[in-house]
C-alpha positions in Angstrom: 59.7 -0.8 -41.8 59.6 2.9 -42.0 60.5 5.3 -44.7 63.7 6.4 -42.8 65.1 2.5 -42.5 64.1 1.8 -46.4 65.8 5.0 -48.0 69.3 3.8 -45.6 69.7 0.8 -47.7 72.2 0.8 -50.3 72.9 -1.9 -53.6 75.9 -3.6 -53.4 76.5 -3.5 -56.8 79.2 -6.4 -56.9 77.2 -8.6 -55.3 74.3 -7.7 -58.0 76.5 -8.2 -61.0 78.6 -11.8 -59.5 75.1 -13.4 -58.7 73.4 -12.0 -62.4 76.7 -13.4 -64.3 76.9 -17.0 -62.6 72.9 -16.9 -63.0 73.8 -16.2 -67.0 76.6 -18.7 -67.3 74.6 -21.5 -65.5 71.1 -20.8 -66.6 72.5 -21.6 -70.1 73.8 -24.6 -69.2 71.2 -25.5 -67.4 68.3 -24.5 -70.5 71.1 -26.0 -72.8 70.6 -29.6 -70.9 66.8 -29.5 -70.7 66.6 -28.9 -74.6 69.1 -30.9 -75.6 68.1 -34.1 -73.0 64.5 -33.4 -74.2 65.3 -34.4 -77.5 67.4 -37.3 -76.3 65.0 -38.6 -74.1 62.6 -38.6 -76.9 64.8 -40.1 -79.2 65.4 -42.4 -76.8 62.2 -43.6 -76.1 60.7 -42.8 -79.7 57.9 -40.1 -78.8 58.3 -38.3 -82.3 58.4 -34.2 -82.1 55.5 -33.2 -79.9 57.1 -36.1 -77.0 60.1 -34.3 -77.7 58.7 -30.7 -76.7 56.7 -31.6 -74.0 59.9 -33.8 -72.2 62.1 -30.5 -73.0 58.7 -28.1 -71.6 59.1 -30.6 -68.1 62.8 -30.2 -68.0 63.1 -26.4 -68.8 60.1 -25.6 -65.8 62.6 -28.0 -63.6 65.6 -25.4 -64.6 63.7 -22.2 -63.7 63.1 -24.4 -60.3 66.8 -24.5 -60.1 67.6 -21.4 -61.3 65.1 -19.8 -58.9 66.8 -21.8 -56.4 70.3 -20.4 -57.3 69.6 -16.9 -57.2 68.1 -16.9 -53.9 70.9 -19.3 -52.7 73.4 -17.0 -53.9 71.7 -13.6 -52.1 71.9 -15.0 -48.7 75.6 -15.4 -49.8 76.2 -12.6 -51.4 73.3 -9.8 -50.4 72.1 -7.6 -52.2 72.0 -4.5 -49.8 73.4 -3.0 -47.1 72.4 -0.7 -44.2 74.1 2.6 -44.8 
């Protein structure tokens, strides 16, 4: 792209701040899960404290995966910028 085509795009700003809030609300539910289903699955299958924080290390990489996975999900929903 040129210089004239890049400086014609604008931020939707709406879009920005609905895709960053849903991101906030379900990245915490989805860390809250990994931590808290860490410890259960260790509890579960008795692998003490360092079982425990490598299960919730697995499932907390898996959330950024779907985090990472939502926000660019979302922007092809809602984009980011427009031509203006």
């Amino acid at each position: 792209m040129n210089a004239s085509s890049q400086s014609s795009r604008q931020i939707v700003w709406p879009s920005v701040i609905t895709v960053i809030s849903a991101a906030i609300l379900i990245g915490a539910e989805v860390f809250g899960a990994a931590f808290a289903g860490g410890w259960a699955l260790a509890i579960l299958f008795g692998l003490g404290d360092q079982g425990a924080h490598i299960v919730q290390a697995v499932l907390f990489a898996l959330g950024v995966l779907v985090m990472t996975a939502f926000v660019r999900a979302a922007q092809r929903i809602e984009p980011f910028t427009k031509r203006g």
